[in-house]
C-alpha positions as CSV (number, residue, x, y, z in Angstrom):
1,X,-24.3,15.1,4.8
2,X,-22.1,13.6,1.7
3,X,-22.1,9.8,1.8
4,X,-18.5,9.4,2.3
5,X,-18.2,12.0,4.8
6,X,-20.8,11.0,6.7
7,X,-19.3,7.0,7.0
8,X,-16.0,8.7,7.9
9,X,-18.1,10.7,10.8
10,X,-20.0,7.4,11.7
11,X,-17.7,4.8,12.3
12,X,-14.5,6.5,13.4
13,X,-14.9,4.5,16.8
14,X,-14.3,1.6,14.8
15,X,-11.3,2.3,13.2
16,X,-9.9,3.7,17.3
17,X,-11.3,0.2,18.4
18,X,-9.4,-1.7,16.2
19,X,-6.5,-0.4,15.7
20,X,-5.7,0.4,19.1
21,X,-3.2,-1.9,21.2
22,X,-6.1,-4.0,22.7
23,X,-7.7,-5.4,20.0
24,X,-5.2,-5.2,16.3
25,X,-2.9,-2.9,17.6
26,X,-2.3,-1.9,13.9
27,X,-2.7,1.1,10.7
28,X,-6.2,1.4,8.6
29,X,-4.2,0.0,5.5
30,X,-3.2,-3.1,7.8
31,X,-6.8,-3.7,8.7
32,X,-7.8,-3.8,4.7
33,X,-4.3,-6.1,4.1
34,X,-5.5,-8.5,6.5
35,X,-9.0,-9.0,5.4
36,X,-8.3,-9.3,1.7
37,X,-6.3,-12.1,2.4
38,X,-7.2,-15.4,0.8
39,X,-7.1,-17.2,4.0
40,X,-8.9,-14.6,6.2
41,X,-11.5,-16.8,8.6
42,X,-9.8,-19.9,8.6
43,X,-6.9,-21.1,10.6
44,X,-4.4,-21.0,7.6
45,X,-4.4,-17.2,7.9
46,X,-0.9,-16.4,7.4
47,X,-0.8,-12.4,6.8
48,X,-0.3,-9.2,8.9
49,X,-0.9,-9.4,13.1
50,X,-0.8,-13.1,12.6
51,X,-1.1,-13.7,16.1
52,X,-3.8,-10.8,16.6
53,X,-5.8,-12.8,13.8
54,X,-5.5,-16.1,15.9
55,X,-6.8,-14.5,19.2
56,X,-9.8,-13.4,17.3
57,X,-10.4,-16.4,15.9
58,X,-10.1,-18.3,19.1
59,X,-12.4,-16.4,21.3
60,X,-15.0,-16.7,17.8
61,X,-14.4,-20.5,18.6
62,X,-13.5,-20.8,14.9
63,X,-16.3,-20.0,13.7
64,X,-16.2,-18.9,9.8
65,X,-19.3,-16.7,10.3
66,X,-18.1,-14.5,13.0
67,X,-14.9,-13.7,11.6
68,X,-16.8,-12.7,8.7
69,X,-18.8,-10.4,10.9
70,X,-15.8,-9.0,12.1
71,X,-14.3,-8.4,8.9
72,X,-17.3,-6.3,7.9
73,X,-16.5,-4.1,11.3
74,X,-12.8,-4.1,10.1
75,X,-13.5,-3.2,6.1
76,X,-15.5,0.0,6.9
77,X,-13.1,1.2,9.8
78,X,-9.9,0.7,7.6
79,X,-11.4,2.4,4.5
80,X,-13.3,5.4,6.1
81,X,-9.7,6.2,7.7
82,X,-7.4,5.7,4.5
83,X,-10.4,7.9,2.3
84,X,-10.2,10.5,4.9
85,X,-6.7,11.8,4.3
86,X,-7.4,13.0,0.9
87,X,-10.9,12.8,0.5
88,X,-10.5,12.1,-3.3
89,X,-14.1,11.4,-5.2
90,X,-14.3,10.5,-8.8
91,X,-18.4,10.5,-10.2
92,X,-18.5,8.5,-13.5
93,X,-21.2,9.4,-15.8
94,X,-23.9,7.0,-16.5
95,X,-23.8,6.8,-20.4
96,X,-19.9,6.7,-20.2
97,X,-20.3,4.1,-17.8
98,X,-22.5,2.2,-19.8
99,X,-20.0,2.2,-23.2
100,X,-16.9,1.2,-20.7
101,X,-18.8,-2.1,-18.9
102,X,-19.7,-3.0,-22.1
103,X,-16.4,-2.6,-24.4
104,X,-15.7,-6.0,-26.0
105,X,-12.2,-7.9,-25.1
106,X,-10.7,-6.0,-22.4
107,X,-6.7,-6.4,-22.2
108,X,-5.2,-5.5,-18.9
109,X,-2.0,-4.2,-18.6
110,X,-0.9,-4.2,-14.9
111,X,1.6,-1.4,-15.3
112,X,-1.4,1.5,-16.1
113,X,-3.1,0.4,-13.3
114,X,0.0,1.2,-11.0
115,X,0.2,4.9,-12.4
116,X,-3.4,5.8,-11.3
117,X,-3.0,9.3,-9.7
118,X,-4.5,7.9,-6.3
119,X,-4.9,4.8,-4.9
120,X,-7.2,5.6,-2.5
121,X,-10.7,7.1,-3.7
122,X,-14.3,7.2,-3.9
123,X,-16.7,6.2,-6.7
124,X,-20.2,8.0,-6.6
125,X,-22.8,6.2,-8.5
126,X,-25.7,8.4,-6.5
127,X,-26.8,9.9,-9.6
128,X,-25.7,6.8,-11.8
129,X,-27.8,3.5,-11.7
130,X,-25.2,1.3,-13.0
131,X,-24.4,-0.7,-9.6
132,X,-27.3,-0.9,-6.8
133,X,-25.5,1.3,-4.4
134,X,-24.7,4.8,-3.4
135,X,-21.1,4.3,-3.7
136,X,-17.5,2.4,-3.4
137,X,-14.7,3.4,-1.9
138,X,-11.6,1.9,-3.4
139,X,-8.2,0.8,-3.0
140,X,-5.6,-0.3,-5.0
141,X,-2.3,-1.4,-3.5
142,X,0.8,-2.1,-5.9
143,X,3.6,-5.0,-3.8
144,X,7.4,-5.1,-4.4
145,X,6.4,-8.6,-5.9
146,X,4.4,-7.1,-9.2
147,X,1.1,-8.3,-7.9
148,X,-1.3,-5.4,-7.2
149,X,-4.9,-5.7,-5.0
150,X,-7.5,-4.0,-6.0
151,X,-10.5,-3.7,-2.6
152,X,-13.5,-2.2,-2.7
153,X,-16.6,-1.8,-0.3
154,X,-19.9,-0.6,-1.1
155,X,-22.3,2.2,0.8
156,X,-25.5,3.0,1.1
157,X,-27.7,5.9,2.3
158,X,-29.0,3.3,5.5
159,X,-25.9,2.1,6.2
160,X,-27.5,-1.5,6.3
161,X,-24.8,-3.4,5.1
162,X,-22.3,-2.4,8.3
163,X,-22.7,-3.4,11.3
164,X,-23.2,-0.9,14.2
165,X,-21.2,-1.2,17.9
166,X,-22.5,0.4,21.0
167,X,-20.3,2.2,23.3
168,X,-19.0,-1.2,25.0
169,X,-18.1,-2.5,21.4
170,X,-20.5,-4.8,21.2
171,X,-22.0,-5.5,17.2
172,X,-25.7,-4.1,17.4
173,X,-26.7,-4.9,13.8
174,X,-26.0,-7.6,11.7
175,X,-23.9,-7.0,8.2
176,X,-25.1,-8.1,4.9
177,X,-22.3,-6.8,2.9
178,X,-18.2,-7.4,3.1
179,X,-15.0,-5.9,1.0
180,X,-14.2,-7.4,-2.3
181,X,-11.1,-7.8,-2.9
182,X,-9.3,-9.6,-6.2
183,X,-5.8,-9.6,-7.2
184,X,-3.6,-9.2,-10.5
185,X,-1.1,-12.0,-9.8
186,X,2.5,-12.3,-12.1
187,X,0.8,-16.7,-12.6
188,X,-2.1,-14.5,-14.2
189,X,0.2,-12.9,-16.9
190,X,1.2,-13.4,-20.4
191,X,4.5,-11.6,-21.7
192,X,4.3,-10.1,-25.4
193,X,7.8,-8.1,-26.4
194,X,8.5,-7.9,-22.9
195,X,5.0,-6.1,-22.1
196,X,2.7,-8.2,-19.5
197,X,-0.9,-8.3,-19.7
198,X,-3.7,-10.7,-19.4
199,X,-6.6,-10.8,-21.1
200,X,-10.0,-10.3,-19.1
201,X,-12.9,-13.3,-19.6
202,X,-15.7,-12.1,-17.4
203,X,-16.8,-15.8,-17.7
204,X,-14.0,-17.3,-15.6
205,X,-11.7,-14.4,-13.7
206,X,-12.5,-13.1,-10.7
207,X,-15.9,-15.0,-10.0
208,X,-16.2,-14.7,-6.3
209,X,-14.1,-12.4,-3.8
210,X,-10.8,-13.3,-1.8
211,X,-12.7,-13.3,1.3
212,X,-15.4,-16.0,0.3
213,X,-18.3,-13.2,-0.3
214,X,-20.5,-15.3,-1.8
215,X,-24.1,-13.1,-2.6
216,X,-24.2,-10.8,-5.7
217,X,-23.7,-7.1,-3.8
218,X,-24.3,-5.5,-7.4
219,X,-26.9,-5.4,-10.3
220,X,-25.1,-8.1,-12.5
221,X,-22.7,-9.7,-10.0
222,X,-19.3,-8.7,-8.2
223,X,-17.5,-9.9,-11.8
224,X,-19.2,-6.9,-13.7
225,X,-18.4,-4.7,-10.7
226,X,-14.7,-6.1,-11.0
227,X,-14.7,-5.5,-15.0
228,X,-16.1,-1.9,-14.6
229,X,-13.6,-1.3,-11.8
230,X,-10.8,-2.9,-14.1
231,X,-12.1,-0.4,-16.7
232,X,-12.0,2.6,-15.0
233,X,-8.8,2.3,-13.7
234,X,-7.1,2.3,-17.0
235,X,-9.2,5.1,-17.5
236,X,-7.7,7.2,-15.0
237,X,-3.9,6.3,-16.3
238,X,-4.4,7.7,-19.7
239,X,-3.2,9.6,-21.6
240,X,-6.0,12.4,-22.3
241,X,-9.0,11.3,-19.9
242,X,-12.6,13.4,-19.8
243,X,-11.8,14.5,-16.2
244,X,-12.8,17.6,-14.9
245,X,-13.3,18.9,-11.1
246,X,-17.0,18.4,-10.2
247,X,-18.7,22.3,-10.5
248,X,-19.9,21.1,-6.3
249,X,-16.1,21.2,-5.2
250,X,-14.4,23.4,-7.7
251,X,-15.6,27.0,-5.3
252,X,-15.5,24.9,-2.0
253,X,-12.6,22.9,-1.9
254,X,-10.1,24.3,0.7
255,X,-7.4,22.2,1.7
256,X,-6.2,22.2,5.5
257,X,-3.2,20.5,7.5
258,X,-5.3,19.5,10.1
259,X,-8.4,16.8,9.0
260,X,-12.1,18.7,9.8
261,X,-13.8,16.0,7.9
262,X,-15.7,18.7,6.2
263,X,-17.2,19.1,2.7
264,X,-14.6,21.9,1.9
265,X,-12.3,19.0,1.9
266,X,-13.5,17.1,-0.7
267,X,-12.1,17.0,-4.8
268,X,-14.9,15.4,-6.4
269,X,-13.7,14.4,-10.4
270,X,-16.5,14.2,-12.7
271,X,-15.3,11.2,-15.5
272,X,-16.6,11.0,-18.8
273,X,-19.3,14.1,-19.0
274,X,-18.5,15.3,-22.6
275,X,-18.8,11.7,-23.7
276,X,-22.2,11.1,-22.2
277,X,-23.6,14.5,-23.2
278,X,-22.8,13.6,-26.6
279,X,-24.0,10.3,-26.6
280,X,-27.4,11.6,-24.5
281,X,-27.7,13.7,-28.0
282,X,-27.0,11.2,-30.0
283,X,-29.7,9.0,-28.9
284,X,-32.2,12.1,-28.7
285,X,-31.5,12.4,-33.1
286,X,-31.5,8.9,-33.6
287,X,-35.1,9.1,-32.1
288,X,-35.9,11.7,-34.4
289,X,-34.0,10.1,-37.6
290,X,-36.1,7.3,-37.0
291,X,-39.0,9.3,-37.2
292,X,-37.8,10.2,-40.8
293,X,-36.7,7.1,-42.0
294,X,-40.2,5.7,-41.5
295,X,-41.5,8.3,-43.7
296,X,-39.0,8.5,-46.4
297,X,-40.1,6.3,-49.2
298,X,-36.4,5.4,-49.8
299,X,-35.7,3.4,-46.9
300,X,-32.0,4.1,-46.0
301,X,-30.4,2.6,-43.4
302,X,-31.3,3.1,-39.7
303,X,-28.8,5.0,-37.8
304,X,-27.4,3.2,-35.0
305,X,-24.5,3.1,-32.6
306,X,-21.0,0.8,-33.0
307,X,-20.4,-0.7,-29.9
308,X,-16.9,0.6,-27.9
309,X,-14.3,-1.5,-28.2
310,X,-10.4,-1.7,-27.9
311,X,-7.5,-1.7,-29.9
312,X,-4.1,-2.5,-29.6
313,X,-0.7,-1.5,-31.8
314,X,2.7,-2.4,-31.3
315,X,5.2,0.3,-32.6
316,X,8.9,1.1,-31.5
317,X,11.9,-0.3,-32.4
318,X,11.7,-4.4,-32.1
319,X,8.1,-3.8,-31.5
320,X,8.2,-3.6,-27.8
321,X,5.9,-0.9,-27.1
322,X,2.3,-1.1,-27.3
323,X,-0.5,1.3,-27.8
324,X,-3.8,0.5,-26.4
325,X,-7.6,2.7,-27.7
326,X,-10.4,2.8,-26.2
327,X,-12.7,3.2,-29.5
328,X,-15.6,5.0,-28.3
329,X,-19.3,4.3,-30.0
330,X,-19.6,6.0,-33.4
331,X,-23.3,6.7,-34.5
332,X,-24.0,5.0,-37.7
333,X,-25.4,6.4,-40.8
334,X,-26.5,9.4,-38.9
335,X,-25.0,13.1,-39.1
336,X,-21.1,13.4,-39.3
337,X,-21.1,16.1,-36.5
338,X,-22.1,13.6,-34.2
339,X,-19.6,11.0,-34.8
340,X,-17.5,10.9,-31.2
341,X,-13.6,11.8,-30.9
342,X,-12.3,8.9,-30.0
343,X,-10.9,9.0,-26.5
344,X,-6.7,7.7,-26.6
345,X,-5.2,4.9,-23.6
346,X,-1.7,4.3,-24.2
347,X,0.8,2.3,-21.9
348,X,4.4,1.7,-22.5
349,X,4.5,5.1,-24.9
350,X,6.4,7.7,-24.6
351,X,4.7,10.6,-23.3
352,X,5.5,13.8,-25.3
353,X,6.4,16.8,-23.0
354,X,4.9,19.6,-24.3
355,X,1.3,18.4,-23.9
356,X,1.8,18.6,-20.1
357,X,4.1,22.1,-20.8
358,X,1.3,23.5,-22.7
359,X,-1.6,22.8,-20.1
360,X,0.8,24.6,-17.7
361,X,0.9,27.9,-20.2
362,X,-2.4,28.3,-20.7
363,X,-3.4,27.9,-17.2
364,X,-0.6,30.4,-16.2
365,X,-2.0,32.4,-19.2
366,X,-5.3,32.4,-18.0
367,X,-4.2,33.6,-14.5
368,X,-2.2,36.4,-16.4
369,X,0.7,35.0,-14.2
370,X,4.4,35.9,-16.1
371,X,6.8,33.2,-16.3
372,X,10.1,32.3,-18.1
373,X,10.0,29.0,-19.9
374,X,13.4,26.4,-19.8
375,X,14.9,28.7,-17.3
376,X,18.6,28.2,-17.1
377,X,20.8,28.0,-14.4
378,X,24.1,28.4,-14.8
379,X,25.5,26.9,-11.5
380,X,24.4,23.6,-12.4
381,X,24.0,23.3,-16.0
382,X,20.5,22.6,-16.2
383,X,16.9,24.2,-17.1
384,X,14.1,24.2,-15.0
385,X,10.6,23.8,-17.6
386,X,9.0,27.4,-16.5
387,X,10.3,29.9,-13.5
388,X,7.8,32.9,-12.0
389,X,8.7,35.0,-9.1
390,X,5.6,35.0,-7.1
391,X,5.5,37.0,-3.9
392,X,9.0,38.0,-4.4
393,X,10.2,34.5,-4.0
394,X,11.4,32.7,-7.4
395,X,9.6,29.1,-7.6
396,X,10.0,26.5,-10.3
397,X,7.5,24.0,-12.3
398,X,8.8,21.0,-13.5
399,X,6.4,18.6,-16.0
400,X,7.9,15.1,-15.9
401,X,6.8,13.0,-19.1
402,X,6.6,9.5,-19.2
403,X,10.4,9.1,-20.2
404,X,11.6,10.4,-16.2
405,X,10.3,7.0,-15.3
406,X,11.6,4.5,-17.7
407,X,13.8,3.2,-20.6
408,X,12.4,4.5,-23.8
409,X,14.3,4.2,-27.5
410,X,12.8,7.4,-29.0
411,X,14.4,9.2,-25.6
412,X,17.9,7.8,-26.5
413,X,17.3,4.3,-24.1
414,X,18.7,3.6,-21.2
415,X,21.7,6.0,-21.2
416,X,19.0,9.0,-21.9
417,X,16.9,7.7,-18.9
418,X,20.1,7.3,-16.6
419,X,21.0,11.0,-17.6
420,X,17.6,12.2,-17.2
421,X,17.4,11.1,-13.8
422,X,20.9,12.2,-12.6
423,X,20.1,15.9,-14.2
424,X,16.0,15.7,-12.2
425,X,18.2,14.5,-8.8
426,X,20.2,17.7,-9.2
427,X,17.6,20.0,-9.9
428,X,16.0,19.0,-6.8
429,X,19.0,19.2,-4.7
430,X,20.1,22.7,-5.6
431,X,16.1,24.1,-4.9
432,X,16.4,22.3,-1.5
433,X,19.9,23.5,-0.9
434,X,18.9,26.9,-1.9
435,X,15.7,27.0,-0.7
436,X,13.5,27.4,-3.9
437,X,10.1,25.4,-3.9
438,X,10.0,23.5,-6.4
439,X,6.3,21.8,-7.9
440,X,7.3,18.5,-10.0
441,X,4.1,17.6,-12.0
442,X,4.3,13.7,-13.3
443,X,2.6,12.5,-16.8
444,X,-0.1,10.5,-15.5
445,X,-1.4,13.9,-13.3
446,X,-1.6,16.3,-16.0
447,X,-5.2,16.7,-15.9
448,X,-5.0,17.9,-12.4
449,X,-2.4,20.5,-13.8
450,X,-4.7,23.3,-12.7
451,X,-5.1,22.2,-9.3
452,X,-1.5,21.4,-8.4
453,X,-0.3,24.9,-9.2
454,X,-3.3,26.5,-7.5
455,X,-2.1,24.8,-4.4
456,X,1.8,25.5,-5.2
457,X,1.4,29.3,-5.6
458,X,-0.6,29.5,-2.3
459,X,1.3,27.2,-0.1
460,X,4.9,27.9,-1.5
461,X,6.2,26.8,2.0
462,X,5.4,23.2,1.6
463,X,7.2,22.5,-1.4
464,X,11.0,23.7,0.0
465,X,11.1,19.8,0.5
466,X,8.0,18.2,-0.8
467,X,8.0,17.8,-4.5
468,X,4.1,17.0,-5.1
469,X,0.5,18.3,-4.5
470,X,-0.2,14.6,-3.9
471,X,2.2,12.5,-3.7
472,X,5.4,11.8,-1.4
473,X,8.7,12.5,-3.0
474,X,8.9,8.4,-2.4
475,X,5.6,8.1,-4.0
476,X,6.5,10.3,-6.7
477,X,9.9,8.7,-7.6
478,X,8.1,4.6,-7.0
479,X,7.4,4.0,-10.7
480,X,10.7,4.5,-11.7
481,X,12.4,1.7,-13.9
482,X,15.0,0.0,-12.1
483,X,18.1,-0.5,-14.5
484,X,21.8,-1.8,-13.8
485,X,24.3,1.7,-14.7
């Protein structure tokens, strides 16, 4: 059975023991809140079920070790519950992995981290040897108060590293891993034209966990877990990311209302494949230009490959925007068809439209589905992006770029933004109203464009009041700038 699948199938009697009204009386995301807390396992707890927390330490005669225990039991029955609702798996290739761990002066800017598509998923390293284990799953929680947490717990074929209960809820086997759990804290910030960031030093942030974990889970240490982790996630919030869905889901994958916890479940996201194909043949013809080079008489310079690396622009009027590149590794002095297109992050740009209208033409296109594009209706003075009556039912597809969400000068500022919103509120109000489903795609999801309309055109009945494939309309709608009219 899949990893994941098979913790979610192994220790759902945890997550009914603990969150029922005897013991924490609580939800799965509770059960992660309250063991990433700084204080967690000493008597200055102060978070969630405060006096649920204090009963369990109590009867563990305050004992730091126990809680710990506990908060093992707690990690994997919080997480397996959360993963299982969507069942989201992203599998990072090795080589790509590789290049991102290692990319020089990392800059961390909070507000890509927030746009990530999911903030629940799972990472698969079973075919990648960067990190010791099978797998992580993940969490990233954004609060009101700017900070975000980023949780993660590791898994392994043997489940060693979680304890086991028997049937009278008593621990059976000892653990010998916990979460990890750091947080992006405003205190941690710097401010540059009104853009915060801070600036990674694998050196000195993030050195041990929140919860006091103190033994080094992964090859090179929980901080170049964190950094990888810190990595990826900006990854997944740009603009144009090497994400496509896994070949082992793409023909299973059959969403249901009710949770099976079956494979047919599962969207598995393969992450940087053309990038490590290309550098896997890179590496096979610097072998073979090396061979040459040793035999040409001339001597020319070794091929080799530039280390990745980032850069940063600031553009815009008053210079308050920034661009941010992941430079890829460019192979040196070797053939110019292998040199690598360099892979684009921005934050705080402007997303252009059509990129995201275009991905939905071809794939409509390609499905040899008619449409009409900036559909007008009269009645309310606005267009919808593309139309198509589809089992004699008209539906609409809206892409929303970057400037749905916030103030933007090229997009006329604040005033634009304020308009943009208004005229998006009563789009949505005259397809409820009139019954029309309506599929509202958001910039940071337009690699999943495919996807989102497969599941729009076969379940049109979800989307008379439920804007997103993924997201709640209150999820959808969460990023938005808040400005004074």
């Amino acid at each position: 059975m899949y990893l994941p699948l098979a913790y979610v199938n192994r220790y759902s009697l945890l997550t009914d023991l603990y969150c029922d009204e005897e013991h924490f009386n609580c939800t799965p995301e509770e059960l992660i809140e309250m063991i990433s807390d700084d204080n967690w396992g000493t008597e200055f707890y102060s978070g969630v079920n405060r006096d649920r927390y204090m009963g369990l330490y109590n009867m563990f005669e305050k004992s730091f070790f126990p809680m710990h225990e506990a908060s093992a039991c707690l990690a994997v029955a919080g997480f397996t519950d959360i993963w299982k609702r969507n069942k989201i798996v992203y599998e990072p290739d090795y080589e790509f992995s590789q290049a991102l761990l290692k990319t020089n002066k990392l800059r961390v800017y909070p507000d890509m981290i927030k746009h990530i598509p999911f903030n629940t998923f799972y990472l698969d390293f079973s075919k990648n040897a960067l990190f010791e284990y099978e797998g992580f799953f993940v969490q990233v929680k954004a609060y009101d108060t700017g900070a975000i947490r980023i949780s993660s717990l590791p898994a392994e074929k043997n489940y060693s590293n979680i304890p086991t209960i028997n049937f009278n809820g008593e621990h059976e086997v000892q653990s010998t891993a916990y979460i990890d759990s750091f947080f992006i804290k405003s205190e941690m910030l710097n401010v540059e034209n009104n853009i915060s960031y801070f600036d990674y030093d694998l050196n000195r942030d993030f050195v041990e966990t929140s919860d006091s974990f103190k033994t080094q889970w992964f090859i090179g240490g929980v901080s170049n877990f964190r950094l990888f982790l810190l990595q990826f996630l900006m990854y997944l919030s740009s603009k144009e990311p090497d994400i496509n869905e896994s070949p082992d889901t793409v023909n299973t994958y059959k969403p249901s209302t009710i949770i099976k916890n079956k494979y047919s479940e599962i969207r598995k996201w393969d992450v940087g494949v053309r990038y490590g194909e290309k550098i896997r043949l890179l590496k096979r013809s610097r072998i073979l230009e090396a061979g040459e080079i040793e035999n040409n008489s001339q001597n020319p310079k070794r091929p080799h490959l530039r280390r990745a690396h980032w850069e940063r622009y600031h553009i815009g009027k008053g210079r308050c925007e920034i661009i941010s590149k992941w430079k890829e590794p460019v192979f040196i002095n070797g053939d110019a068809s292998d040199i690598i297109t360099n892979i684009q992050i921005v934050t705080d740009k402007e997303t252009i439209c059509s990129s995201g209208e275009d991905k939905i033409k071809e794939y409509l296109k390609s499905k040899n589905i008619e449409f009409c594009f900036q559909h007008y209706i009269k009645k309310i003075r606005k267009r919808y992006d593309f139309s198509l009556e589809w089992r004699q039912q008209m539906v609409f597809i809206e892409f929303d770029g970057e400037q749905h969400f916030k103030v933007i000068n090229r997009w006329k500022g604040k005033k634009g933004y304020l308009d943009r919103r208004k005229a998006d509120s009563e789009k949505n109000i005259y397809c409820w109203e009139n019954k029309i489903p309506l599929l509202r795609i958001r910039f940071d999801q337009a690699y999943m464009i495919p996807d989102m309309i497969y599941d729009f055109l076969n379940n049109t009945e979800k989307y008379y009041s439920k804007l997103n494939t993924y997201l709640t309309n209150e999820e959808y709608y969460s990023i938005c700038e808040k400005v004074k009219k």
